[in-house]
N, CA, C and O atoms as CSV, one atom per row, in Angstrom:
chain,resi,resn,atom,element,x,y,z
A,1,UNK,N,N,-7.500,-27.868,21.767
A,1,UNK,CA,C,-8.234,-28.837,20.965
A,1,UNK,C,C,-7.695,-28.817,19.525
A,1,UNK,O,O,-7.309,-27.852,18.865
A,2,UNK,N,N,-7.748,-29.822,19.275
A,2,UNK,CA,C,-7.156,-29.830,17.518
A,2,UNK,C,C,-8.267,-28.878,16.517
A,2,UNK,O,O,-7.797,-28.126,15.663
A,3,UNK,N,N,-9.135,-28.947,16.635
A,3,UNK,CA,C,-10.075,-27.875,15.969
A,3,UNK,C,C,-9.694,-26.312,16.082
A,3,UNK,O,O,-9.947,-25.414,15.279
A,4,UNK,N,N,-9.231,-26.270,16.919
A,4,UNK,CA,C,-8.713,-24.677,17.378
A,4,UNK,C,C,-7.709,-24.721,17.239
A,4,UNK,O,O,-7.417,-23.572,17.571
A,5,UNK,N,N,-6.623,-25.269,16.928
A,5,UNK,CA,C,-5.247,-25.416,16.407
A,5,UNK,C,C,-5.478,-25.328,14.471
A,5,UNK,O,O,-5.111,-24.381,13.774
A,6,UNK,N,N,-6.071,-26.412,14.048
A,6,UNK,CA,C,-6.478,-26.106,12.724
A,6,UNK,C,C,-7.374,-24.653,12.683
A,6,UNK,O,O,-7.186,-23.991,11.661
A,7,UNK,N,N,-7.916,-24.329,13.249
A,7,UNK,CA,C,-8.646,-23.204,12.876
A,7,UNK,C,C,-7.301,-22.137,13.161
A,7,UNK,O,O,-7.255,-21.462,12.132
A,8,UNK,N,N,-6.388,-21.759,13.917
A,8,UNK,CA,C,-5.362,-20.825,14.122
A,8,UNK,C,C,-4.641,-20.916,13.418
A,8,UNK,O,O,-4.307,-19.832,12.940
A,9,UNK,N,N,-3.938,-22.104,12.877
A,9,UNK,CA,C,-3.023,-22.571,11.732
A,9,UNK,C,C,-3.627,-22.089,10.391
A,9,UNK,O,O,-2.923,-21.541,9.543
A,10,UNK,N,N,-4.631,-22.255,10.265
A,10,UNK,CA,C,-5.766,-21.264,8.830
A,10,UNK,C,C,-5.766,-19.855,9.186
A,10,UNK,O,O,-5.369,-19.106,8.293
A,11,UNK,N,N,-6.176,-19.233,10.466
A,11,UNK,CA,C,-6.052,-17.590,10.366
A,11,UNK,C,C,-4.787,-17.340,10.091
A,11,UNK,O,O,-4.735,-16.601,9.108
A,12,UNK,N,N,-3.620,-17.641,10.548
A,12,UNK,CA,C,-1.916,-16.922,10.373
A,12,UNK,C,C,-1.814,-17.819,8.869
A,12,UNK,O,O,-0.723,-17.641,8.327
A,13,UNK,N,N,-2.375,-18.375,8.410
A,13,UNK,CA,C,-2.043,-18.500,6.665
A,13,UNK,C,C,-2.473,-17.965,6.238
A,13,UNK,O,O,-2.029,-17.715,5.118
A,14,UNK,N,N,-4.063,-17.079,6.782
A,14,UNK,CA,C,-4.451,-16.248,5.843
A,14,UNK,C,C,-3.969,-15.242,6.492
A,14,UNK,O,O,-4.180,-14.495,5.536
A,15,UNK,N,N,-3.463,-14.475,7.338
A,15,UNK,CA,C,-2.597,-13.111,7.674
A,15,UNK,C,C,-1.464,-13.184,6.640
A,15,UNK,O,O,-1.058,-12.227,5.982
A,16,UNK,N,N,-1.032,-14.372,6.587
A,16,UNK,CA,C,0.364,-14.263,5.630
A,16,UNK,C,C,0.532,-14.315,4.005
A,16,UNK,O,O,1.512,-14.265,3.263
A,17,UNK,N,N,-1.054,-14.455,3.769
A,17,UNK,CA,C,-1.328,-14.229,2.118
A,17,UNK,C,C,-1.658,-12.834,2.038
A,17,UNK,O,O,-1.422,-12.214,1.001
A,18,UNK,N,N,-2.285,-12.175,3.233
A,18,UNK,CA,C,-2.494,-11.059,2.894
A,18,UNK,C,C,-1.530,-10.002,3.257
A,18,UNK,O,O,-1.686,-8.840,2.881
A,19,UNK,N,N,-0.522,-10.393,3.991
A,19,UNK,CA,C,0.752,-9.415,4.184
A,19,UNK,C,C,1.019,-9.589,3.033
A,19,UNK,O,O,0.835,-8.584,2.346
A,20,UNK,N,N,1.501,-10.733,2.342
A,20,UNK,CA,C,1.892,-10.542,0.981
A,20,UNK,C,C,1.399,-9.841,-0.275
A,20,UNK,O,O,2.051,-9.391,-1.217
A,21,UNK,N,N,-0.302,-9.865,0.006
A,21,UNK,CA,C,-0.780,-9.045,-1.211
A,21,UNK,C,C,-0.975,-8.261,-0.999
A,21,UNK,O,O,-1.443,-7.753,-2.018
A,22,UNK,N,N,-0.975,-7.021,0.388
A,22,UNK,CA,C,-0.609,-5.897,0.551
A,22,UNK,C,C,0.857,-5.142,0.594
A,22,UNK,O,O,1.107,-3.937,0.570
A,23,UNK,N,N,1.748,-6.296,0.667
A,23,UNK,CA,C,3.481,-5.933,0.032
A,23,UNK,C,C,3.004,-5.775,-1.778
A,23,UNK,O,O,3.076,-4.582,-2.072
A,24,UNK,N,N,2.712,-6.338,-2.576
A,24,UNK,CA,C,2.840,-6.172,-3.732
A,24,UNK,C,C,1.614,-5.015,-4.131
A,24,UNK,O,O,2.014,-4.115,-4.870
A,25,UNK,N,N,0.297,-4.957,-3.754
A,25,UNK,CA,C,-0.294,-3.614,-3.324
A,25,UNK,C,C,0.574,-2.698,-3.417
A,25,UNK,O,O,0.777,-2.100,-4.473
A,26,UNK,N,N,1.265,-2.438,-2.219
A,26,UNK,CA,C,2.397,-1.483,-2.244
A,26,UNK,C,C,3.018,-1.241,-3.474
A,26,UNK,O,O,2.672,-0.237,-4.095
A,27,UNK,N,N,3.636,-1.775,-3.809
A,27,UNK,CA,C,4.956,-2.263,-5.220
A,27,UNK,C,C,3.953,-1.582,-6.388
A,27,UNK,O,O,4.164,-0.536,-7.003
A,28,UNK,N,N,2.897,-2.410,-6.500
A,28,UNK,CA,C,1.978,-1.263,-7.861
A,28,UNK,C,C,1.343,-0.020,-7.383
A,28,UNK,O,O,1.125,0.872,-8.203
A,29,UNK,N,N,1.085,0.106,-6.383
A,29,UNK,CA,C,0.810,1.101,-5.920
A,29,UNK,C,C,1.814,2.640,-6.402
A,29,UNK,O,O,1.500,3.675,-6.990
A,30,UNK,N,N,2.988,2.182,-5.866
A,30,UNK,CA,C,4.545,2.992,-6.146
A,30,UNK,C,C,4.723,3.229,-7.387
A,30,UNK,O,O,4.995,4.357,-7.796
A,31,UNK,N,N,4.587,2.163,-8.180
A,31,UNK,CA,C,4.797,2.203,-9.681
A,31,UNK,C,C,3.658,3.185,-10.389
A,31,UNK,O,O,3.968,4.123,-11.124
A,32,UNK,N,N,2.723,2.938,-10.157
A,32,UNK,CA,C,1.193,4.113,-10.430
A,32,UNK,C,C,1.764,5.097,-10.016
A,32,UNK,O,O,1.573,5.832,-10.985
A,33,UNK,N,N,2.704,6.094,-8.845
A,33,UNK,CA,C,2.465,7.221,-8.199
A,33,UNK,C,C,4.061,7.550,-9.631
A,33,UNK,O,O,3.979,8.503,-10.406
A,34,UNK,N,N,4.889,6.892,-9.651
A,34,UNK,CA,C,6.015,6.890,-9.953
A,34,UNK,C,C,5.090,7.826,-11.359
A,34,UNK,O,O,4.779,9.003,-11.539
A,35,UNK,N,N,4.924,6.620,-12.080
A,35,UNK,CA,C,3.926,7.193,-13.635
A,35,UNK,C,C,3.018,8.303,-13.563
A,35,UNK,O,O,2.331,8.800,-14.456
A,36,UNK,N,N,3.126,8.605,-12.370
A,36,UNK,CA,C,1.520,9.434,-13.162
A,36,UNK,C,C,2.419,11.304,-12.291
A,36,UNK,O,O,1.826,12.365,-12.095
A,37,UNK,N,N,3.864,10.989,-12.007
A,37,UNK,CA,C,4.739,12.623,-11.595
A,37,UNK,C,C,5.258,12.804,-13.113
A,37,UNK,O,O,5.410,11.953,-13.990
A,38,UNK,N,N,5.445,13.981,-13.126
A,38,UNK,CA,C,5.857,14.469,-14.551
A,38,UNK,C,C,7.381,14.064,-14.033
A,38,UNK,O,O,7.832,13.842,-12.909
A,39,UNK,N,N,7.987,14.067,-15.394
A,39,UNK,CA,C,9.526,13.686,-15.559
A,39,UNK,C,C,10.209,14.745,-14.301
A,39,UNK,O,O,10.802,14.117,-13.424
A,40,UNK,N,N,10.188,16.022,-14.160
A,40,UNK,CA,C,10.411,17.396,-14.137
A,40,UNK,C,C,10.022,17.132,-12.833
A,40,UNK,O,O,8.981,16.481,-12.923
A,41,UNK,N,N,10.432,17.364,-11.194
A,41,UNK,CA,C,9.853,17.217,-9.974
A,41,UNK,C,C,10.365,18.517,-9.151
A,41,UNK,O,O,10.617,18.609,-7.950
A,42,UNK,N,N,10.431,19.377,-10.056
A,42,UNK,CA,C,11.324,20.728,-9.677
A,42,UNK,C,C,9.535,21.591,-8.786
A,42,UNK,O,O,8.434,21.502,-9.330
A,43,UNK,N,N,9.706,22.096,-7.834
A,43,UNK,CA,C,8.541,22.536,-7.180
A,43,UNK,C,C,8.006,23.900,-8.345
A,43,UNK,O,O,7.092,24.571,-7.865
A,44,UNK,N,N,8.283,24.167,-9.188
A,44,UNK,CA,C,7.836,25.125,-9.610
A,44,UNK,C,C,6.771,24.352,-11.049
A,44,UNK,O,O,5.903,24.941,-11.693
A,45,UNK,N,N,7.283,22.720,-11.228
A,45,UNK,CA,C,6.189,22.068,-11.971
A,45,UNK,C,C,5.112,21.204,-11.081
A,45,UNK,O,O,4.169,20.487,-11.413
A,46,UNK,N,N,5.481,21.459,-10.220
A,46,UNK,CA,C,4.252,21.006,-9.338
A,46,UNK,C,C,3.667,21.874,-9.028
A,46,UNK,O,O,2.676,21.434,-8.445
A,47,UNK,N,N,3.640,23.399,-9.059
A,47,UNK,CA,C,3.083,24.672,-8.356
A,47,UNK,C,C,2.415,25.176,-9.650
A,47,UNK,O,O,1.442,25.919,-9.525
A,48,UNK,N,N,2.823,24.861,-10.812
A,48,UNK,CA,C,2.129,25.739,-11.907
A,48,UNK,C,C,0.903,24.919,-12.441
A,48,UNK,O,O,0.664,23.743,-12.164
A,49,UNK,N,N,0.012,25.913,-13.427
A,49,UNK,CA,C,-1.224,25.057,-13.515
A,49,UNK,C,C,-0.723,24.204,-14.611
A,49,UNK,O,O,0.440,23.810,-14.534
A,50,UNK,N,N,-1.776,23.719,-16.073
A,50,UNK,CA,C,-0.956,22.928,-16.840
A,50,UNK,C,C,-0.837,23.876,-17.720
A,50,UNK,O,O,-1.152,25.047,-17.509
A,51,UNK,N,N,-0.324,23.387,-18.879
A,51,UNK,CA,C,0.003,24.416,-20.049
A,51,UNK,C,C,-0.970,25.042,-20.995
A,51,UNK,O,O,-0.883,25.981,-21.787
A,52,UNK,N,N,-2.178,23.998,-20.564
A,52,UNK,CA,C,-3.211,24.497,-22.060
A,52,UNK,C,C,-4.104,25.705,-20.996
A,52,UNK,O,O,-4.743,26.695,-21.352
A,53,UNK,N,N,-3.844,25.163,-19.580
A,53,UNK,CA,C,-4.656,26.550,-19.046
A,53,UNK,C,C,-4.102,27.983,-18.726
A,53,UNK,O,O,-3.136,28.205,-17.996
A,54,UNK,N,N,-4.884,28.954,-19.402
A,54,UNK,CA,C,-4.752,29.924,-19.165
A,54,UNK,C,C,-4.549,31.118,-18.086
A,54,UNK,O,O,-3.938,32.154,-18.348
A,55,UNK,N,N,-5.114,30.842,-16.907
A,55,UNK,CA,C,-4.780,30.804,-15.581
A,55,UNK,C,C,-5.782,29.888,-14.790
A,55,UNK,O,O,-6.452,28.949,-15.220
A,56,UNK,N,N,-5.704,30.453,-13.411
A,56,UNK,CA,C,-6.837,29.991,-12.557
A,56,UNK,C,C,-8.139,30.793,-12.723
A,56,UNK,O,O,-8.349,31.743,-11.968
A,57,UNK,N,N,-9.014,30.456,-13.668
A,57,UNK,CA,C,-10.597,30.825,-13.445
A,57,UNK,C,C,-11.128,30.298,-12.291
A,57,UNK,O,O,-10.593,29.648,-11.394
A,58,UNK,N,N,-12.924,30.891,-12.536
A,58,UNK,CA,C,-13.421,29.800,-11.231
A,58,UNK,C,C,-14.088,29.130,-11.943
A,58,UNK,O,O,-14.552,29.593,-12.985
A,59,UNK,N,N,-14.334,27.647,-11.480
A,59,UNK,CA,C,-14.469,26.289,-11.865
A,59,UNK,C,C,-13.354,25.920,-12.580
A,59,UNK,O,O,-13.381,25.025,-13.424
A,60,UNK,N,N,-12.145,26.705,-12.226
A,60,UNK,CA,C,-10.963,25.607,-13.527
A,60,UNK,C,C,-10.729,24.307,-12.887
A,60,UNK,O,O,-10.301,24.059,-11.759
A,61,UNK,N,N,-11.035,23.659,-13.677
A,61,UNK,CA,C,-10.835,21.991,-13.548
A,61,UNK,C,C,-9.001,21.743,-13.061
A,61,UNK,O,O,-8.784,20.690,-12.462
A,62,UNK,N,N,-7.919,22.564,-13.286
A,62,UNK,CA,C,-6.595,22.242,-13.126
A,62,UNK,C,C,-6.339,22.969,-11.696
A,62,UNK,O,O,-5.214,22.578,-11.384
A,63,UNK,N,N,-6.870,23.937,-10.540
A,63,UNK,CA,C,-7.233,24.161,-9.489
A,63,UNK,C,C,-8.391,23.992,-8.440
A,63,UNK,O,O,-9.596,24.128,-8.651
A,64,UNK,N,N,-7.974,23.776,-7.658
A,64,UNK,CA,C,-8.981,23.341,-6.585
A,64,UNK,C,C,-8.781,23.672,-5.339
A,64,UNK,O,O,-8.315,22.802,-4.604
A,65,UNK,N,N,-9.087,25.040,-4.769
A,65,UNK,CA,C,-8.746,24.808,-3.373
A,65,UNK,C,C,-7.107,25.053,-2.946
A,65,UNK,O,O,-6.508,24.582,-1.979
A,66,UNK,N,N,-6.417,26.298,-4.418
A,66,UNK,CA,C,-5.398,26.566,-4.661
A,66,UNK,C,C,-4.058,25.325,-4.651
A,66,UNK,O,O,-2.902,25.427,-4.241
A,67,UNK,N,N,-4.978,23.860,-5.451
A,67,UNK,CA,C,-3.915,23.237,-5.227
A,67,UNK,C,C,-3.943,22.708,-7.025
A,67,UNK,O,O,-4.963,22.392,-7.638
A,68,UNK,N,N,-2.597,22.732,-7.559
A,68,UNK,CA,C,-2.775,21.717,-8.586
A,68,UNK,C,C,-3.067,20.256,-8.695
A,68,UNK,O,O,-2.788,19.316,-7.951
A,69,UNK,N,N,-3.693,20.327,-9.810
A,69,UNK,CA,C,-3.974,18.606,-9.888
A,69,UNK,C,C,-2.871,17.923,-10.238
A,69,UNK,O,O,-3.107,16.734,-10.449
A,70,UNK,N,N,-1.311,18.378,-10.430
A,70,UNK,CA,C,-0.104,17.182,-10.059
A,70,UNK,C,C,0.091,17.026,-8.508
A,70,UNK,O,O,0.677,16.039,-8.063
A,71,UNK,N,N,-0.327,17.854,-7.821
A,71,UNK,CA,C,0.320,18.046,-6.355
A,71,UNK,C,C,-0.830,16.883,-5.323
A,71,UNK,O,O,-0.651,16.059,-4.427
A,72,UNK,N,N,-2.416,17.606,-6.344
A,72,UNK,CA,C,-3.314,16.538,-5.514
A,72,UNK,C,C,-3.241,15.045,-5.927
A,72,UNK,O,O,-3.590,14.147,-5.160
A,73,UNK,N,N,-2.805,14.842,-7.081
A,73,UNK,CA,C,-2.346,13.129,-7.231
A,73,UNK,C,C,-1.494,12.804,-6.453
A,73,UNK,O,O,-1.792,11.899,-5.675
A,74,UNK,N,N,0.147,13.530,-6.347
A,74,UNK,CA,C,1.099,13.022,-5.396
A,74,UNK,C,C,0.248,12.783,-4.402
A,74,UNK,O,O,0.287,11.632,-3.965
A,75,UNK,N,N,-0.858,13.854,-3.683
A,75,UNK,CA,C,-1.007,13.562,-2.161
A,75,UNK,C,C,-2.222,12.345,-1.856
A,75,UNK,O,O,-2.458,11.823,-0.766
A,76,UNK,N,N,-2.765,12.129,-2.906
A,76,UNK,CA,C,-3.221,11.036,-2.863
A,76,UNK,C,C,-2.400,9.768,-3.061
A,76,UNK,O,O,-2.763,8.801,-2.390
A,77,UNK,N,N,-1.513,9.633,-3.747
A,77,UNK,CA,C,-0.946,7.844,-3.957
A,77,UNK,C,C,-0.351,8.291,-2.466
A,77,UNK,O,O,-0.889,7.698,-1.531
A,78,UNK,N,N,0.828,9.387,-2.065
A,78,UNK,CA,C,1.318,9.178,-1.039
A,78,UNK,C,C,0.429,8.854,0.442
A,78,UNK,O,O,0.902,8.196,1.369
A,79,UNK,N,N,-0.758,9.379,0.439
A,79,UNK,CA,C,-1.778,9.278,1.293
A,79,UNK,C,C,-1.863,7.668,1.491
A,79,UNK,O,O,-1.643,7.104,2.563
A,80,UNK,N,N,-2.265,6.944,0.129
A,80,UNK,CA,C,-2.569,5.620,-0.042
A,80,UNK,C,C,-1.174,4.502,0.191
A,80,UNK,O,O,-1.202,3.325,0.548
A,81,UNK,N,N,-0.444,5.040,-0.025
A,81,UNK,CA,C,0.753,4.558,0.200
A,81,UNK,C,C,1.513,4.269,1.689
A,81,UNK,O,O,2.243,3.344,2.046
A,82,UNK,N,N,1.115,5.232,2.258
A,82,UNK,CA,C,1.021,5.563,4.172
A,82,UNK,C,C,-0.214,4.939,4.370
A,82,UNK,O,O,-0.611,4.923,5.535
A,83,UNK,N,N,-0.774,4.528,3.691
A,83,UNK,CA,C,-2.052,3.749,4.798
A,83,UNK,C,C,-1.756,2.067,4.248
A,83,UNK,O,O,-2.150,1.160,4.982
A,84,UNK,N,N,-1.043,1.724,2.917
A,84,UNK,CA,C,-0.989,0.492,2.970
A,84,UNK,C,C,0.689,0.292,3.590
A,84,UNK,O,O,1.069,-0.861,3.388
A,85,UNK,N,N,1.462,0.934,4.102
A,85,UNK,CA,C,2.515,0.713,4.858
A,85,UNK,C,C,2.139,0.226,6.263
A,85,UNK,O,O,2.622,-0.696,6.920
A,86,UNK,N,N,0.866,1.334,6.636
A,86,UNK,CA,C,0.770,0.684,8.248
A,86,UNK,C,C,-0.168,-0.247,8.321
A,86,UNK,O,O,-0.872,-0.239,9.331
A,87,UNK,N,N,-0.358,-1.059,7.497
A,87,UNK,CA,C,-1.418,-2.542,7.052
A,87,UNK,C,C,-0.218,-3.289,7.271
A,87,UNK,O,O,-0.150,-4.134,8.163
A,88,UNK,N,N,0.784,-3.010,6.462
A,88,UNK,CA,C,2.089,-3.642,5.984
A,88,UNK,C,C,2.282,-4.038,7.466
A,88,UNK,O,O,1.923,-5.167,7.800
A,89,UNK,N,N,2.828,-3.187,8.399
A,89,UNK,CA,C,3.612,-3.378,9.493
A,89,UNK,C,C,2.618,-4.009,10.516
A,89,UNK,O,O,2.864,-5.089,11.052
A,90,UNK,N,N,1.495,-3.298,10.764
A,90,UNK,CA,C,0.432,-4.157,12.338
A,90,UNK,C,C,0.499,-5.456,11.425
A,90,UNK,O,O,0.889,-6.347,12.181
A,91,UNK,N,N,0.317,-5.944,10.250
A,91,UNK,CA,C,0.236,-7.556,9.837
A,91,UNK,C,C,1.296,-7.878,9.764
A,91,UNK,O,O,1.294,-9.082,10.023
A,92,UNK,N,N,2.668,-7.424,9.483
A,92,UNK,CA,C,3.740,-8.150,9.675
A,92,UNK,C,C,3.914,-8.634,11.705
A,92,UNK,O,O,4.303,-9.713,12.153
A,93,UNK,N,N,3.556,-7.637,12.344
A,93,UNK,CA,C,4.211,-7.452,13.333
A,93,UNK,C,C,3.152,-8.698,13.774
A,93,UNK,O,O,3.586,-9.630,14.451
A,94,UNK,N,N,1.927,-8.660,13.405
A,94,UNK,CA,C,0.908,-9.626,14.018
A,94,UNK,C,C,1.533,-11.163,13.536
A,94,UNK,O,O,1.454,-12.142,14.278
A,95,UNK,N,N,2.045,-11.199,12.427
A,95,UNK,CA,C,2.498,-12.458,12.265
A,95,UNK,C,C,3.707,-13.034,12.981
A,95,UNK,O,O,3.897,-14.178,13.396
A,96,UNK,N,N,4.269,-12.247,13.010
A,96,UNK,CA,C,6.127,-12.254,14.057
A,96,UNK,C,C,5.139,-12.549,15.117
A,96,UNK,O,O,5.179,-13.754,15.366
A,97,UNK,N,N,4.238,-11.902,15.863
A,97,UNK,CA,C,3.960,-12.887,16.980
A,97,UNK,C,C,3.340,-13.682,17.275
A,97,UNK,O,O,3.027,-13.825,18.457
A,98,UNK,N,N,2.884,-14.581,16.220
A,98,UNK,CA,C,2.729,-15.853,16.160
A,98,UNK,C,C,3.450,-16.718,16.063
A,98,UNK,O,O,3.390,-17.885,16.450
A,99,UNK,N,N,4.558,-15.873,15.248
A,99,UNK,CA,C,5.729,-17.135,15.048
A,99,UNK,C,C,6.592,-17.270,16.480
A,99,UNK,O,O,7.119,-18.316,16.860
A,100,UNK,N,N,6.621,-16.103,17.131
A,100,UNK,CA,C,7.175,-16.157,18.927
A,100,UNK,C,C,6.238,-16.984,19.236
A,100,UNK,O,O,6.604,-17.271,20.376
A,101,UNK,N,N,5.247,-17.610,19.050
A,101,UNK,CA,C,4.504,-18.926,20.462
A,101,UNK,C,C,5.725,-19.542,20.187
A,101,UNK,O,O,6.302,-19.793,21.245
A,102,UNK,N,N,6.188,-19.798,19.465
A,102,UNK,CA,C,7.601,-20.987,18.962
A,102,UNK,C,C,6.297,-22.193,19.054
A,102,UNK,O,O,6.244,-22.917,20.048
A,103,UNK,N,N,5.524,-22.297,18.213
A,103,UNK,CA,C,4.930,-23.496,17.943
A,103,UNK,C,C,5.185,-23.462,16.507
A,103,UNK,O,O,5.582,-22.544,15.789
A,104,UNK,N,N,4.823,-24.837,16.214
A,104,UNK,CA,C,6.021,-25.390,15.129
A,104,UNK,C,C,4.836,-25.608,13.977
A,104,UNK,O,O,5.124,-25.768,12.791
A,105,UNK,N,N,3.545,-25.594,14.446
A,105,UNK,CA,C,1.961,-25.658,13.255
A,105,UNK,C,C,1.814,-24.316,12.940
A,105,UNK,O,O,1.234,-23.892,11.941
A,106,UNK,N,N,2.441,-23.535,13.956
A,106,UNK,CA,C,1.810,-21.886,13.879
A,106,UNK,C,C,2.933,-21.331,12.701
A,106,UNK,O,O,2.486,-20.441,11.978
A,107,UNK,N,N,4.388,-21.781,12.428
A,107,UNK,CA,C,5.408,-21.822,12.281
A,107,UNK,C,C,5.013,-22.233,10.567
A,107,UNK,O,O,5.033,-21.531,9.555
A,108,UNK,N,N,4.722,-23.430,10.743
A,108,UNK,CA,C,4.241,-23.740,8.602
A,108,UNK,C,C,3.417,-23.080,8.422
A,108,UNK,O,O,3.496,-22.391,7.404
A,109,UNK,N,N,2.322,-22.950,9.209
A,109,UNK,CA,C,1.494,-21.931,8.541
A,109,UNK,C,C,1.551,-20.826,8.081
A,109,UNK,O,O,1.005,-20.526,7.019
A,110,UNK,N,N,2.342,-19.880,8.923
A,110,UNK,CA,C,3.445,-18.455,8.303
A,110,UNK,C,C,4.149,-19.046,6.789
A,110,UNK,O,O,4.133,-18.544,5.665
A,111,UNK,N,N,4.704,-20.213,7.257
A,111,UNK,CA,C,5.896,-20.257,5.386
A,111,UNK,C,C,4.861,-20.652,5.032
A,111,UNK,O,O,4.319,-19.573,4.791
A,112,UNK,N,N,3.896,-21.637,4.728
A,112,UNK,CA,C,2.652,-21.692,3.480
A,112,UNK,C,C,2.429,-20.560,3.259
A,112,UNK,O,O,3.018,-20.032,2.314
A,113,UNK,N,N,1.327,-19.657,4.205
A,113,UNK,CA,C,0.711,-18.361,3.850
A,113,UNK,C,C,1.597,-17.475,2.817
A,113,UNK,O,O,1.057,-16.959,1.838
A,114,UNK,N,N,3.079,-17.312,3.099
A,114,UNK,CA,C,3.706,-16.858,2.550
A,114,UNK,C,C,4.314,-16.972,1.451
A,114,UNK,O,O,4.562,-16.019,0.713
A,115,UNK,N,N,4.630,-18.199,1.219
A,115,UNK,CA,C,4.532,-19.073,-0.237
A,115,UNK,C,C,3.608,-18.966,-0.847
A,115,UNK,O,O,4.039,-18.619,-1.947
A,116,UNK,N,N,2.218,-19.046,-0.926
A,116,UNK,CA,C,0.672,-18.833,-1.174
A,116,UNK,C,C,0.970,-17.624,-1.158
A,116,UNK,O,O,1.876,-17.588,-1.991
A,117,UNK,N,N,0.813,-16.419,-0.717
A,117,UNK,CA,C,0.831,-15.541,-1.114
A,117,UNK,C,C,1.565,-15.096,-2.165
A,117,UNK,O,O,1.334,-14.728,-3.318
A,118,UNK,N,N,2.800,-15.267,-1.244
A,118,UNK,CA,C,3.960,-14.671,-2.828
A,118,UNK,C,C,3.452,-15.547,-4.666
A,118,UNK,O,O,3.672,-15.307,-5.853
A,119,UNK,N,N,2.914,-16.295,-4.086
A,119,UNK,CA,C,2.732,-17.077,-5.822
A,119,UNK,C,C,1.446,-16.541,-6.324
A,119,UNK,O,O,1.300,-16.264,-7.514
A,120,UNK,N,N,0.526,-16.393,-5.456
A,120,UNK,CA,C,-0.704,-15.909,-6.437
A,120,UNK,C,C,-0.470,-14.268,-6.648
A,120,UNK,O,O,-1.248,-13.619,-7.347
């Protein structure tokens, strides 16, 4: 029915705005993890506490659970970073098979979505 063709032609435009704003997600995402590692990525500045602390007390705010707080940022953006990769891929892969029906409405709707996406 043409109603269900327009309505499918609208879901894979909106899969393809949002592959796109979870590709650029990504991109600032990277750039945040990039900024916030010290210059220095030698394991012995990721293993030490920071400089103004004196060692590990208990309640020191710069340990937790014998981990530093540079090591628990890396493992958070990288955490966040692995979970918007596999967004990245099941929605890419979901869109590639829409574009295999080889229908030709399902087909603009991918390049709009994607145009639309990439621009906003």
């Amino acid at each position: 029915s043409p109603a269900g063709m327009a309505l499918s032609v609208l879901v894979i435009l909106l899969l393809s705005v949002l592959y796109e704003a979870v590709k650029m997600g990504k991109a600032v995402l990277l750039r945040r993890a990039v900024l916030a590692l010290p210059r220095s990525l030698s394991r012995e500045s990721l293993l030490e506490p920071e400089e103004e602390d004196t060692g590990p007390t208990q309640g020191s705010p710069s340990l937790m659970g014998g981990c530093p707080i540079l090591l628990r940022r890396w493992f958070r953006y990288h955490l966040s970073q692995t979970l918007f990769h596999v967004v990245q891929v099941v929605l890419g892969y979901m869109v590639m098979l829409a574009v295999m029906s080889y229908n030709a409405w399902i087909f603009l709707g991918v390049i709009a979505g994607s145009t639309l996406g990439y621009f906003v």
